[in-house]
Backbone as a ProteinNet text record, in pm:
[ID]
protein_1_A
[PRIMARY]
XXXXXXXXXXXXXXXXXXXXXXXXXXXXXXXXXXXXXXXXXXXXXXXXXXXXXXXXXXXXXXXXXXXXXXXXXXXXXXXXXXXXXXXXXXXXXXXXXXXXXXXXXXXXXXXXXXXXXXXXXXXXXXXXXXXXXXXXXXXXXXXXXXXXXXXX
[TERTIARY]
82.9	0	87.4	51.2	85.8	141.1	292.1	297.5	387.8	386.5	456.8	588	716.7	840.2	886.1	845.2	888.2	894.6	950.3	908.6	861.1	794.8	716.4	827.7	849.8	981.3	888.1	894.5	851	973	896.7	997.8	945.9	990.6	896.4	973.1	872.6	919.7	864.4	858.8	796.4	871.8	889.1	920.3	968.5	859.5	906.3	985.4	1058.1	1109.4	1284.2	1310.5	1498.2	1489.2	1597.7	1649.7	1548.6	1447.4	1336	1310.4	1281.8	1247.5	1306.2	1409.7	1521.7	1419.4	1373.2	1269.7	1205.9	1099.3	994.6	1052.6	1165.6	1308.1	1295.3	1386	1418.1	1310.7	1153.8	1073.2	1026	1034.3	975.7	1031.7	1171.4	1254.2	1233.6	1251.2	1213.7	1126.4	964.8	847.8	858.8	949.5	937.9	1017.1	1113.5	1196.1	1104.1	972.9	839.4	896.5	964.5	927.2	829.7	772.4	605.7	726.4	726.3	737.1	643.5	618.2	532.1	579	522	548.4	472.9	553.4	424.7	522.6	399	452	357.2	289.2	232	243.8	215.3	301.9	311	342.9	367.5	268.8	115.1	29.5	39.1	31.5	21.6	139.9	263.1	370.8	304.9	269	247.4	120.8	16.7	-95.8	-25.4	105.8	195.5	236.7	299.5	319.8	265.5	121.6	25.8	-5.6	9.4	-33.2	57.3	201.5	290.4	424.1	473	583.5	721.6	766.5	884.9	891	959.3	919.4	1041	1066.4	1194.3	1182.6	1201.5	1164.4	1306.2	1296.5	1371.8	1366.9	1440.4	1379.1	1543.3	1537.1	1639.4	1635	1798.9	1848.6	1900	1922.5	1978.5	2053	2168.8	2251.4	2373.5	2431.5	2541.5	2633.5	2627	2717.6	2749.6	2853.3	2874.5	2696.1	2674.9	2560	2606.7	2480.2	2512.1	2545.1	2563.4	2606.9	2519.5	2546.2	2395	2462.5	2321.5	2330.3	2226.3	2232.5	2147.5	2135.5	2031.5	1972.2	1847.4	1890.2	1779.6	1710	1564.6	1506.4	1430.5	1433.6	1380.2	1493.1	1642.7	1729.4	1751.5	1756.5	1792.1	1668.5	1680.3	1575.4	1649.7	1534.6	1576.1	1636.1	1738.7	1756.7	1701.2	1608.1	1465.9	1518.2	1628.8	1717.9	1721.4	1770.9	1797.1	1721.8	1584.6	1507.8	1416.2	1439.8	1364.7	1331.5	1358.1	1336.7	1221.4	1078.6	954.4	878.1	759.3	676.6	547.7	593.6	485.9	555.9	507.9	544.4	549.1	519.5	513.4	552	680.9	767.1	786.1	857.5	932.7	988.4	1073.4	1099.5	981.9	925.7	827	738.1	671.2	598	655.9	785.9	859.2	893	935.2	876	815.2	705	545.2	497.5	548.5	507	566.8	637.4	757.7	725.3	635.5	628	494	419.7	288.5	281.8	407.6	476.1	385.3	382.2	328.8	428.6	541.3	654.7	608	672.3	681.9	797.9	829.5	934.6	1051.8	1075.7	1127.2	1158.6	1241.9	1218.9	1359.5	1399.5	1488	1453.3	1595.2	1572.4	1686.4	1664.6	1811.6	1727.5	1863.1	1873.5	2004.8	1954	2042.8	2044	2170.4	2187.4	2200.4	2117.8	2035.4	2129.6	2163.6	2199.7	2115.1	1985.7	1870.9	1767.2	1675.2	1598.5	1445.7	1506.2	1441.5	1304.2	1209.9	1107.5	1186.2	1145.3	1193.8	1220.6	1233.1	1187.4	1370.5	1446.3	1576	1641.3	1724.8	1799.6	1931.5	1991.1	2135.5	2199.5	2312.9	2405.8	2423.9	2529.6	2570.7	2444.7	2345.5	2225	2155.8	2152	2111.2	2210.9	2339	2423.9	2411.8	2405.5	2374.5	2252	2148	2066.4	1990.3	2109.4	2078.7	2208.8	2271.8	2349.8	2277.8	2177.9	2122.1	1997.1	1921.9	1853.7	1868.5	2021.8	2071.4	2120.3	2134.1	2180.4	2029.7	1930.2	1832.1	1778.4	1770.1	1729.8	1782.1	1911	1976.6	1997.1	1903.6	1906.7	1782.3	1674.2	1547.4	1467	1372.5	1316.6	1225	1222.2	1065.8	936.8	867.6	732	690.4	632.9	575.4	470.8
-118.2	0	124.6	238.1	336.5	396.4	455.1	518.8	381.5	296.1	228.6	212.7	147.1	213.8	103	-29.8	-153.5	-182	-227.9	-241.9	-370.6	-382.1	-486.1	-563.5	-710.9	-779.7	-859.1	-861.4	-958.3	-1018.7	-1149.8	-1222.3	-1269	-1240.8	-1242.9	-1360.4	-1465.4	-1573	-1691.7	-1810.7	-1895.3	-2019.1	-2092.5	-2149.6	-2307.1	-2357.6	-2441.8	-2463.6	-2338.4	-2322.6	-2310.3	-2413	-2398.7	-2295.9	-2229	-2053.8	-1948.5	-2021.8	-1828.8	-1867.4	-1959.9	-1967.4	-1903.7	-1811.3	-1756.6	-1674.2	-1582	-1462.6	-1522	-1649.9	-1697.8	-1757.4	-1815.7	-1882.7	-1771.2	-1696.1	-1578.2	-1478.3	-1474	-1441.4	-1513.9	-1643.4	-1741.5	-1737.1	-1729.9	-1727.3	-1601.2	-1495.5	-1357.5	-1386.5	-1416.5	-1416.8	-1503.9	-1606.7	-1709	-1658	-1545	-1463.2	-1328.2	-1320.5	-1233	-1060	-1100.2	-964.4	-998.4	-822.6	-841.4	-900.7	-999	-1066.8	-1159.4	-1202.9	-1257.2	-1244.1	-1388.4	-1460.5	-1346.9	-1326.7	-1277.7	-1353.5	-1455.5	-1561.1	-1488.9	-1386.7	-1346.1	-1236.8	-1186.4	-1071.1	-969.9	-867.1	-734.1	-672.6	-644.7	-578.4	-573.3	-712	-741.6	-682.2	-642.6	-564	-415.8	-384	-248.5	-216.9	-313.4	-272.3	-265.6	-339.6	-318.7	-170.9	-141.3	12.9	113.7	108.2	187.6	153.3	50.4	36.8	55.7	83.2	52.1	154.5	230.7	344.6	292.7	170.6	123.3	-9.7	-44	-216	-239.1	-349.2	-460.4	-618.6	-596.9	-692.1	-775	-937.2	-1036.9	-1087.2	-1103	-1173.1	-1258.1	-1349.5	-1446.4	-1327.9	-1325.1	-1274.8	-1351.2	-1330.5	-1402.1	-1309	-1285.3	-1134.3	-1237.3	-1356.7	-1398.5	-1379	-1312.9	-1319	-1422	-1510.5	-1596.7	-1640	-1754.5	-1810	-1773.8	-1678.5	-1667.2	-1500.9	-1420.8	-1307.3	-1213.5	-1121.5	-1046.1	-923.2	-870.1	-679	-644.1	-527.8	-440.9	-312.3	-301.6	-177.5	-52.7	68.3	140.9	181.1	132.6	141.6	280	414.8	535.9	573	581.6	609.8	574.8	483.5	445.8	331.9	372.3	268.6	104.5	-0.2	-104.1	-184.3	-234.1	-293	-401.7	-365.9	-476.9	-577.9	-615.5	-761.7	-812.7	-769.8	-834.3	-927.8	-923.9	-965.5	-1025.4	-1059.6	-1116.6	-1256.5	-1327.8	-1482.7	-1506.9	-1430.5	-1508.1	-1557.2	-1620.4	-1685.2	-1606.3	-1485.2	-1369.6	-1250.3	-1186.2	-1105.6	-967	-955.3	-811.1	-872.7	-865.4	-859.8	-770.5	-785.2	-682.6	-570.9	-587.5	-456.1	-365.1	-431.3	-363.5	-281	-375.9	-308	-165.4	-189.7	-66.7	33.9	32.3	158.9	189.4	67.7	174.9	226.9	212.5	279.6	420.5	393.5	567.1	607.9	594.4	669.3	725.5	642.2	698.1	764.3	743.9	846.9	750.6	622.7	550.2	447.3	493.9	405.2	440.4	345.2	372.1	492.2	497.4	633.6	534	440.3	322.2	228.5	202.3	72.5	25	-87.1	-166.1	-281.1	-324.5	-433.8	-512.9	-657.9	-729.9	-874.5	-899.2	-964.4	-1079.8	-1190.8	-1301.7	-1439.9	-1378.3	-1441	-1649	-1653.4	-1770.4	-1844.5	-1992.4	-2069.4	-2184.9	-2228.1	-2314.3	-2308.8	-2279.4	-2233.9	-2337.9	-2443.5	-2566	-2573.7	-2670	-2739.7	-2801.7	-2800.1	-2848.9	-2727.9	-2785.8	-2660.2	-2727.9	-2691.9	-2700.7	-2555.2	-2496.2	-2390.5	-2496.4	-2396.3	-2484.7	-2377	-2469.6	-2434.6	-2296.2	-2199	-2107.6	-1980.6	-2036.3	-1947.5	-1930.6	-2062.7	-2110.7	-2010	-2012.1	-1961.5	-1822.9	-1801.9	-1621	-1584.3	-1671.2	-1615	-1660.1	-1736.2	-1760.7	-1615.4	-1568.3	-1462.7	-1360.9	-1371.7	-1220.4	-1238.9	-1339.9	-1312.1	-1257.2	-1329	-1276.6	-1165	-1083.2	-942.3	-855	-900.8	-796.7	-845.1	-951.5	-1005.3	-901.7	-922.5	-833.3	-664.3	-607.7	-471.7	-402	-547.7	-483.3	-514.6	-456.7	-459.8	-569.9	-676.1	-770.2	-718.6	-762.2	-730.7	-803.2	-704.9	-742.6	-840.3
0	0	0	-21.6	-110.1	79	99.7	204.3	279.7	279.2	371.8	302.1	446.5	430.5	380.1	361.8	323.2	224.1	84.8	-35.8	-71.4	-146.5	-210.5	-276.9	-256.2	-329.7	-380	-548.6	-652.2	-735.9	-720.7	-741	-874.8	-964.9	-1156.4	-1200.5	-1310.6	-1355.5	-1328.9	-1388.3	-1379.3	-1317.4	-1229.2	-1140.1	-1192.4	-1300.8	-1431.9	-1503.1	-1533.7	-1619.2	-1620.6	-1526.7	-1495.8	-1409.1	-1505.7	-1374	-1401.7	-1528.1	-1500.5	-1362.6	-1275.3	-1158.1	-1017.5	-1087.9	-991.6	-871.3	-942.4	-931.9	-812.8	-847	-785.7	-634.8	-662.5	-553.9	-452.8	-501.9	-376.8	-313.2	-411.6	-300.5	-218.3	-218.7	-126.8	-60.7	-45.3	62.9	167.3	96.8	172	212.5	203	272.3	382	322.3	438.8	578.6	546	629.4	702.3	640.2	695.2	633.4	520.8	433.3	364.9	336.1	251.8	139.8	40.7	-81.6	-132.1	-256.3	-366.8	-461.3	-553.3	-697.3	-779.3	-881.8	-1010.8	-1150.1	-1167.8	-1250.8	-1419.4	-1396.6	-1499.4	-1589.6	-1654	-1782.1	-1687.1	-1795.9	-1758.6	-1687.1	-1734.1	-1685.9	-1560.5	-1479.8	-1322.9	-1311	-1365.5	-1297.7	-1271.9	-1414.1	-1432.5	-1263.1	-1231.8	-1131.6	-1023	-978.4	-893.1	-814	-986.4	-875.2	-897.1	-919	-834.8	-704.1	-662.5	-540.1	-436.4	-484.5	-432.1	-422	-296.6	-319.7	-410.1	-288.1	-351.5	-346.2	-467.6	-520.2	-553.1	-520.5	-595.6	-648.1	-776.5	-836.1	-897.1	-894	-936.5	-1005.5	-1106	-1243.8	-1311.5	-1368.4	-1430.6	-1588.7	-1606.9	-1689	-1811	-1938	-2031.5	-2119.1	-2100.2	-2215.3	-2258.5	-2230.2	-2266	-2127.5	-2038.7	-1905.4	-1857.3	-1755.7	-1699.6	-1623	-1634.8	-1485.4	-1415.2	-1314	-1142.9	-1218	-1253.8	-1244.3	-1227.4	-1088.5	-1110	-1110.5	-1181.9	-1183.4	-1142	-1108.1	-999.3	-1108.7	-1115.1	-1164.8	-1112.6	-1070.8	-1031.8	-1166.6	-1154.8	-1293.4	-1261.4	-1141	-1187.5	-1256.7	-1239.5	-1262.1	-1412.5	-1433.5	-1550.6	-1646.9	-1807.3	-1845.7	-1824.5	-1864.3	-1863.2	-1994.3	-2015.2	-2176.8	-2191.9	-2308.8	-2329.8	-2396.6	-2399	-2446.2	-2313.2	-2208.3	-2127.2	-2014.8	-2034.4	-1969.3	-2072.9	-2158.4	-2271.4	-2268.1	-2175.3	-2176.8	-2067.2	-2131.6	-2076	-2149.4	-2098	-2171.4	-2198.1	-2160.6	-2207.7	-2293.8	-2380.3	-2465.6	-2446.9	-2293.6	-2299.6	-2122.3	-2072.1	-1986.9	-1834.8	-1826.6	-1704.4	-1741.9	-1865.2	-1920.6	-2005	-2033.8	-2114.4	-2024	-1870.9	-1840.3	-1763	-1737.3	-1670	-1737.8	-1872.1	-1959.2	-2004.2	-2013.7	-2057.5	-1917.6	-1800.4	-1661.6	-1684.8	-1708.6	-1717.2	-1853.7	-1916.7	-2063.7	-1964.6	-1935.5	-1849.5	-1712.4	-1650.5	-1528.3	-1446.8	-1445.2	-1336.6	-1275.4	-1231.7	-1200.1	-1045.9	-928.8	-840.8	-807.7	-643.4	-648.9	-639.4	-601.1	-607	-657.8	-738.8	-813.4	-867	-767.6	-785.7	-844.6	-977.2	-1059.9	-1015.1	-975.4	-945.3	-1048.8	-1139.5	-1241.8	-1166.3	-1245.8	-1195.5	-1369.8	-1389.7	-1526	-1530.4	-1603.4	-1576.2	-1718.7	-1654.7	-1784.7	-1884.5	-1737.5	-1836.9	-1810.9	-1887.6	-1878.3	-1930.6	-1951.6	-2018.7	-1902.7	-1950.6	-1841.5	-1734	-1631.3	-1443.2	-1358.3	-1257.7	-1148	-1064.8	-1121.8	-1035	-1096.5	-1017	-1082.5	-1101	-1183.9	-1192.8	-1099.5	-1070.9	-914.6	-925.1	-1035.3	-986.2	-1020.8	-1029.5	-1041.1	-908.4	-843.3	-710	-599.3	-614.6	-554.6	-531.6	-639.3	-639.9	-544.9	-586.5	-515.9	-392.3	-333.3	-199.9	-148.3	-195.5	-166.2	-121.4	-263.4	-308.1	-178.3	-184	-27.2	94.2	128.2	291	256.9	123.9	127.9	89	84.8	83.1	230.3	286.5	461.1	524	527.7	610.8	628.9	500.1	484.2	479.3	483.3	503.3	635.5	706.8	831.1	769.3	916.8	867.3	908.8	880.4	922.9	1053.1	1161	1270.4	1291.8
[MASK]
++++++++++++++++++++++++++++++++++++++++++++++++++++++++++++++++++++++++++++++++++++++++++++++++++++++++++++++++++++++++++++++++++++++++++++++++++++++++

């Protein structure tokens, strides 16, 4: 809700699908750690209804640019746009990147909005990450655990 100091952690991607499941991984974990976090295994739009409702959001999503597996980047997406290659491996056509600059073409971005990407090597049917995808983002958990307040 609009005003609170906690951000919304979405964890984007489909859980099926090898390492798109990165996303879905590390919010389960956070929630299970009693930050507000949740799956959004569905297109863009449900991103875009996000941050209206919402000050500041951080969202997780499996990357595919050619980088080593396991490599993550961090992007402030008021700050900067998103490169719509780089998040291109969903099973919906209108994405994470997409919905974050048609938010900012429409000035409906949150004031907030952190992107952490975790470069994914398979992406095939099964629900296992491969190791150094897994790795990263059991990292990338205890470093957003440890920097965000839980919920009472």
């Amino acid at each position: 809700m609009p005003g609170t100091s906690q951000p919304l952690i979405v964890g984007v991607g489909n859980d099926l699908r090898g390492d798109d499941g990165v996303g879905p991984f590390v919010a389960e974990a956070l929630a299970a750690e009693g930050l507000a976090a949740h799956v959004h295994a569905g297109d863009g739009t449900g991103i875009m209804d996000l941050f209206e409702a919402h000050d500041a959001i951080i969202l997780i999503d499996a990357t595919r640019s050619g980088s080593a597996p396991g490599t993550l980047i961090v992007l402030d997406a008021i700050a900067d746009r998103l490169p719509a290659d780089l998040f291109h491996y969903s099973t919906h056509r209108f994405g994470l990147a997409e919905a974050v600059e048609t938010a900012r073409a429409l000035s409906t971005l949150p004031k907030s909005l952190q992107v952490y990407g975790i470069e994914g090597a398979d992406f095939s049917a099964g629900d296992r990450l491969s190791p150094a995808v897994r790795e990263t983002a059991e990292k990338l958990i205890a470093r957003i655990a440890e920097t965000l307040p839980k919920n009472c």
